[in-house]
N, C-alpha and C positions, 0 to 999 in steps of 0.2 A: 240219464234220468236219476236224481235224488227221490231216494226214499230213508224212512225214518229206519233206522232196526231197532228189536226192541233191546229190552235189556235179557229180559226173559228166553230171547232165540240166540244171545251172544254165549250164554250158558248152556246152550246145546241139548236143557232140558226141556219140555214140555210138559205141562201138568194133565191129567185124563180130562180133567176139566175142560179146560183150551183145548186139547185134541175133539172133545167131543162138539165144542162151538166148531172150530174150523172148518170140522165134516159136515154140521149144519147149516153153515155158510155158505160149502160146495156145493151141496141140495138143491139150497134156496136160489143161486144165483143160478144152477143149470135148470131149475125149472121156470126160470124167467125170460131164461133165453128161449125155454120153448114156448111160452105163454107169447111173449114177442114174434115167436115166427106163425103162431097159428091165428092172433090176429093180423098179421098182415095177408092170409091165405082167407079169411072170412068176410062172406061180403051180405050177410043175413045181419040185420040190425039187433035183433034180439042176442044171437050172437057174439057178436062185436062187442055189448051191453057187457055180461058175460067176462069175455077176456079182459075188457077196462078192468072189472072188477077184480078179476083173477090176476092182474098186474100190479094193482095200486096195494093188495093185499101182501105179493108177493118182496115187493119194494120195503113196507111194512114190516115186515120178516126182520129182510135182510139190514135195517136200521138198526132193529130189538137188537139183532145178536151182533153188530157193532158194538152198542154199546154195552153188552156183556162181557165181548171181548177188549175193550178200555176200558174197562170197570174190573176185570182182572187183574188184566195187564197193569194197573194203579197199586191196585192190592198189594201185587207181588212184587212191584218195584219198591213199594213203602217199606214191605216187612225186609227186602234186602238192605236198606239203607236201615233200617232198625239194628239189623244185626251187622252190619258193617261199624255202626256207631258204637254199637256195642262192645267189639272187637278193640277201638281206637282206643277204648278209656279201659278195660278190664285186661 
């Protein structure tokens, strides 16, 4: 299996920032898993109503703080290649 790495985990560091998305990531995605199993345990339509929403919301989430986490992860890789540029000429 390929996966990307970032530049930001090759450096070992992690920003409180990123720390504190990732943790909300683990949240979001273990409270989907349990929205996922309590709709398939629900057989009340109002219910059922209910978990759709409580999923589609959930998915929602988990998009946001994707793209907060590449929206970082962008940041951070730009200000390195700033300061590596920087390095090359001074």
């Amino acid at each position: 299996m390929l996966r990307r790495i970032s530049p930001i985990h090759q450096r070992g560091k992690v920003s409180q920032e990123q720390e504190e998305l990732m943790q909300s990531l683990r949240e979001a995605q273990r409270s989907l898993d349990h929205a996922y199993l309590a709709f398939d345990d629900i057989t009340d339509s109002d219910l059922m109503e209910s978990c759709i929403f409580e999923i589609r919301s959930l998915q929602s989430r988990i998009n946001y703080l994707l793209r907060q986490m590449k929206q970082l992860e962008g940041s951070q890789t730009a200000l390195s290649a700033a300061k590596e540029e920087r390095r090359r000429w001074v």
